[in-house]
N, C-alpha and C positions, 0 to 999 in steps of 0.2 A: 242957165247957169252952167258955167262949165265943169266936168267932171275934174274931180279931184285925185291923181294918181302920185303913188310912193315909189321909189326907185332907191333902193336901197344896193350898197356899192357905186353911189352914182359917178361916182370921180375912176371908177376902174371902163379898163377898156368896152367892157360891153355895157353899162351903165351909161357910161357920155353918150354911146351912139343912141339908146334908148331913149336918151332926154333927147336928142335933135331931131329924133322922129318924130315923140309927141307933142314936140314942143311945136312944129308945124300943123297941128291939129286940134290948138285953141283947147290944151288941157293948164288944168291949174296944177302946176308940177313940182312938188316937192321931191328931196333927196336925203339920204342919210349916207355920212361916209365917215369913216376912222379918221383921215386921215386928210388935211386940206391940202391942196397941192396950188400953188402960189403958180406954178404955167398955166392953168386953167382958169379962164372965169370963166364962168354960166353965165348966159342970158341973166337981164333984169327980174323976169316974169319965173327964175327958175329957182325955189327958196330951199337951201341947203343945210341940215344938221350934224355938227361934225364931233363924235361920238363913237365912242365903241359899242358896238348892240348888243355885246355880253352883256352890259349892266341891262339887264330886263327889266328891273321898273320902269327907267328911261325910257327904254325904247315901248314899252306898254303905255306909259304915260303918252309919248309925242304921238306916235299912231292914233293912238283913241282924238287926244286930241283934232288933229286932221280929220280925221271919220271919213280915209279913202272911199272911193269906188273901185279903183284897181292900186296894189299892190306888185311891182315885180321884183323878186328878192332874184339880187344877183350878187351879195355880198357873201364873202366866201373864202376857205382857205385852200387854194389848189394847187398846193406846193406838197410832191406826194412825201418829197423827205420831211418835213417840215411834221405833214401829219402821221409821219412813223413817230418820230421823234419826241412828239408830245401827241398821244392819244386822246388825252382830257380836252387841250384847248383845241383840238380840231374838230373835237365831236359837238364841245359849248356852240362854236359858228356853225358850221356845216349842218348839224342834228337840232343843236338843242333852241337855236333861237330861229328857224324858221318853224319848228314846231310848237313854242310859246306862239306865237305870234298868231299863228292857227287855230289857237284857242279863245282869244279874246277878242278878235274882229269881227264885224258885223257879215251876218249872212249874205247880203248886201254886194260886199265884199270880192271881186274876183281874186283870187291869192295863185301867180305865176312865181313858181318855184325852178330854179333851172339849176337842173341835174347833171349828167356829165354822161360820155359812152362808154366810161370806163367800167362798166358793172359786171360783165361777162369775164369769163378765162381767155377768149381772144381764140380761141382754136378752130371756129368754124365763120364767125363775123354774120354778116347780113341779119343781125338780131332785130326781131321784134317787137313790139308793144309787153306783148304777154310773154314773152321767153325768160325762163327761171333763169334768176342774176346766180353769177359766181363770182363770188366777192376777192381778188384778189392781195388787196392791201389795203389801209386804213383809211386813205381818202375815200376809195370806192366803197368799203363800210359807213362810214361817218356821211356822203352824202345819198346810199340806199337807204339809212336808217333817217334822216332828214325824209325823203318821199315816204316811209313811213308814218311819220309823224304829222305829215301836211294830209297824208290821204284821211287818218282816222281821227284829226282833230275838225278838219274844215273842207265842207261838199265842195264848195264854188272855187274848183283849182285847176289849175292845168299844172303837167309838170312834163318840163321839155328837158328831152335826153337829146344831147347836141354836142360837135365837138367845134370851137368856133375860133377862127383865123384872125388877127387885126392888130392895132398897133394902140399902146398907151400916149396918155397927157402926162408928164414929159414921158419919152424915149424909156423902153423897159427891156424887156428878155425873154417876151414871148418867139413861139418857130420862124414868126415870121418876120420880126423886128431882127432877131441874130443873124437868122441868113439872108436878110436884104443887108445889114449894116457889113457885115461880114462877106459880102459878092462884090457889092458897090468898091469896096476898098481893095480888095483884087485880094482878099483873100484866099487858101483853098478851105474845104469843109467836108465833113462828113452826111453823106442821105442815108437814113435805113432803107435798106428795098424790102425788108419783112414787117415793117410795121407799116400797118393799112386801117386807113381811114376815110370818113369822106364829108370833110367839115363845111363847113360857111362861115363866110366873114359875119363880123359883128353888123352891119350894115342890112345885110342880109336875115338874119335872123332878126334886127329889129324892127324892121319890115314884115315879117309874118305874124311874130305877137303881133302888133297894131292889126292885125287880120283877124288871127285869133280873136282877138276880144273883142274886137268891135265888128266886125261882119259877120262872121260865123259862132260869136262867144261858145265857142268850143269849152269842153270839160272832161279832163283824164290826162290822161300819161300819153304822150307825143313825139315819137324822133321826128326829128329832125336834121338834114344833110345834106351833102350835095348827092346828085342823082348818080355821079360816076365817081367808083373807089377807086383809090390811090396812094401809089407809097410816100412815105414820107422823102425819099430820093424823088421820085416824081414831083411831090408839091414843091420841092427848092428848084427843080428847073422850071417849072413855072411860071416861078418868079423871075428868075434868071433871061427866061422867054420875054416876059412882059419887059419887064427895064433893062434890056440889051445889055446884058452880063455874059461873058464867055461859060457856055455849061461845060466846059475841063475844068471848071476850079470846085466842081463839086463831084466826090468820089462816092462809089456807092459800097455801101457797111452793112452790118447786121446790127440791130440792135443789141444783142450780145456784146458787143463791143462797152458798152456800159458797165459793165460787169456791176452792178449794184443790187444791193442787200434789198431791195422794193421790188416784189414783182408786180411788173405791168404785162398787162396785156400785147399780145402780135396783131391782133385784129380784131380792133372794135367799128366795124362798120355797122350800122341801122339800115335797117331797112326800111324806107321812107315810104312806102306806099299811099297808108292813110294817109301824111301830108299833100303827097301827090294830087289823091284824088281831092283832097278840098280846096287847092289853090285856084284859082282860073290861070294864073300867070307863070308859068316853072322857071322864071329869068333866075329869081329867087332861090332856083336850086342847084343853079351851074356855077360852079366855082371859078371858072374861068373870068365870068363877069363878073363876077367879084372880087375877083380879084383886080380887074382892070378898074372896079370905082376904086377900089383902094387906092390904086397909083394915083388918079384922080384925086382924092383927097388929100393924101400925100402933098401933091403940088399944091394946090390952091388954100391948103390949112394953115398947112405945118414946115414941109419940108425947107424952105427958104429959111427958116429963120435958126434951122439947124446948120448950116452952111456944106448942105453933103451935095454931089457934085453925080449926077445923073446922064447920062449921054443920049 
């Protein structure tokens, strides 16, 4: 019988790419998502509840229901103005409903909680496993206090600190949907050179859970990233590199230049070691390649039917 997994956010960018990984390895795959998006169908074999997980009976209801084996909660509010701006409704998603959900699920149960690298103040980077978080702004509260809440309600968890690069079903406003849309059209843009990171595409990252759970069912708090740090001006030439984009039309800035009321972090890079040593394969850790399946999926997905015009 095939295992039964919950993929919650499933319709959001790292959600979709989660379901086409497992959906390649003959799981019985359910999803829950706010919000239906009419661009997207799922596969036949992929059964979708479209719902807000705030109402917790619902979502305690439909989970019991199913009686998963793995659960990966990627549903979430990480818009950091958004979680200044209402403290309550960022902490109900972010805090309070993966921490219900930790309470009434079977031991059984694997519960993948995905976190963010925004926990630190930024002022020295390369943070790891056990490095005391500094909580800068409310998202970074709302989902520390979330791994809280998954570590002391329910043993069988992993919980991946990760900063992750990709593109939405339709077209969104993530770093790297603006500055591909925004290069492509001959744009100019601004790069931070002082904000430093070193993420993974979603492709990538859903690639290693599927590791995670099924080859090594790993247990605890996990970065995850690519092996080499880099600015945010960096990662837009990048791109710029891969889909032959003139890199003058991207200028390098200080994140300062934001001037806003939300303090973020200058550098939240992890230090990836543990994942290091448990992988066999580091393809997984180089953003470079992944950034190149990106392009690759781009073509062969999506991109034609947006009519954007690539060289």
């Amino acid at each position: 019988m095939a295992k039964k997994i919950i993929i919650t956010g499933i319709t959001g960018m790292l959600g979709v790419e989660i379901a086409n990984i497992f959906s390649e390895n003959n799981y019985d795959i359910h999803g829950i998502a706010r919000n239906q998006k009419k661009d997207y169908l799922f596969d036949e074999n992929i059964k979708v509840e479209y719902f807000d997980m705030t109402n917790l009976d619902r979502t305690k209801k439909i989970i019991q229901n199913i009686n998963p084996d793995i659960i990966i909660h990627c549903a979430a509010n990480v818009n950091l103005n958004q979680c200044e701006a209402n403290r309550v409704k960022a902490n109900k998603i972010n805090s309070e409903v993966p921490g219900e959900i930790a309470t009434f699920i079977e031991e059984k149960t694997k519960f993948v909680y995905i976190s963010t690298d925004s926990l630190f103040d930024g002022e020295k980077g390369d943070y790891k496993e056990k490095d005391e978080v500094y909580l800068l702004n409310n998202y970074a509260k709302s989902k520390h206090l979330g791994e809280e809440k998954v570590r002391k309600n329910h043993k069988n968890f992993i919980i991946i600190r990760t900063n992750i690069v990709g593109y939405h079903v339709p077209w969104s406003s993530s770093l790297f949907e603006w500055g591909l849309e925004k290069l492509i059209n001959q744009n100019s843009i601004k790069g931070f050179k002082d904000a430093i990171f070193n993420p993974v595409t979603t492709k990538q990252l859903s690639k290693i859970i599927d590791i995670l759970v099924e080859d090594i069912n790993y247990q605890g708090i996990i970065n995850i990233g690519s092996k080499k740090y880099i600015s945010k001006y960096e990662f837009l030439l990048k791109i710029a590199n891969e889909f032959g984009v003139e890199h003058s039309l991207i200028q390098p800035a200080s994140i300062d230049l934001l001037n806003s009321s939300v303090q973020r972090p200058k550098n939240t890079t992890l230090n990836i070691s543990k994942i290091n040593n448990l992988l066999n394969d580091e393809k997984h850790l180089v953003l470079s390649r992944g950034i190149s399946e990106l392009k690759k999926d781009l073509f062969n997905k999506y991109i034609f039917n947006r009519r954007l015009k690539f060289e």
